[in-house]
C-alpha positions, 0 to 999 in steps of 0.5 A: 731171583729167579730160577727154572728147576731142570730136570737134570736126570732127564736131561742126562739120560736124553742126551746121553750125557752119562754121570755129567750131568747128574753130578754137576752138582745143580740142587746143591748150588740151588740150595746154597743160592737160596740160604744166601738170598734169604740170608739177605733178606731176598726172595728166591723162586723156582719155576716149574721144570715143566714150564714150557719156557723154551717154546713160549714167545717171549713178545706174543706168547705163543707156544711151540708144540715142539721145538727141539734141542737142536734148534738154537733159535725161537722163530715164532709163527705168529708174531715172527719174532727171530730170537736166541733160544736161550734169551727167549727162555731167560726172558719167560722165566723173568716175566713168569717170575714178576707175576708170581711175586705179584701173585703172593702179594695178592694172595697175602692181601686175601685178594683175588687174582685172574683165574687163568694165572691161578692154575700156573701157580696153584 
């Protein structure tokens, strides 16, 4: 399972969202999520917060400098991609997931991987 850390309290104080947001209770059900997973012998990652899933096109892999909240869809520059904004995210977010357990497979068998995927996962 794959899921992306939100920055709840920024989230909360950007959209004037007030004590709803920050009570809504995500690290907790995180948490719970995790025990369960691992409980069946699943994995569970997180995706940094500050991964630009939103802005990243899902089919070339662009990425916006900006894209506020309010646009609801990805309309991408360079391939011309028309796509829900929140499909465009969970689509990153599953494929940065694939690469990250690639990644520890690798790096369990002391084998190298390409560089410019190394800086993403450390």
């Amino acid at each position: 399972m794959v899921v992306e850390d939100l920055n709840m309290k920024g989230m909360s104080q950007a959209l004037n969202f007030g004590k709803s947001v920050g009570d809504n209770g995500w690290g907790i059900f995180l948490r719970m999520l995790e025990y369960k997973l691992m409980f069946l012998g699943k994995q569970f990652l997180k995706i940094d917060k500050w991964f630009p899933s939103s802005k990243t096109c899902s089919r070339c892999g662009n990425i916006k400098e900006e894209l506020k909240l309010s646009e609801r869809s990805y309309k991408c520059e360079c391939c011309g991609i028309e796509i829900d904004r929140d499909y465009n995210a969970a689509l990153n977010i599953k494929d940065i997931g694939k690469e990250m357990l690639k990644y520890k497979e690798i790096k369990k068998q002391g084998r190298n991987y390409p560089k410019s995927l190394v800086n993403i996962f450390g």
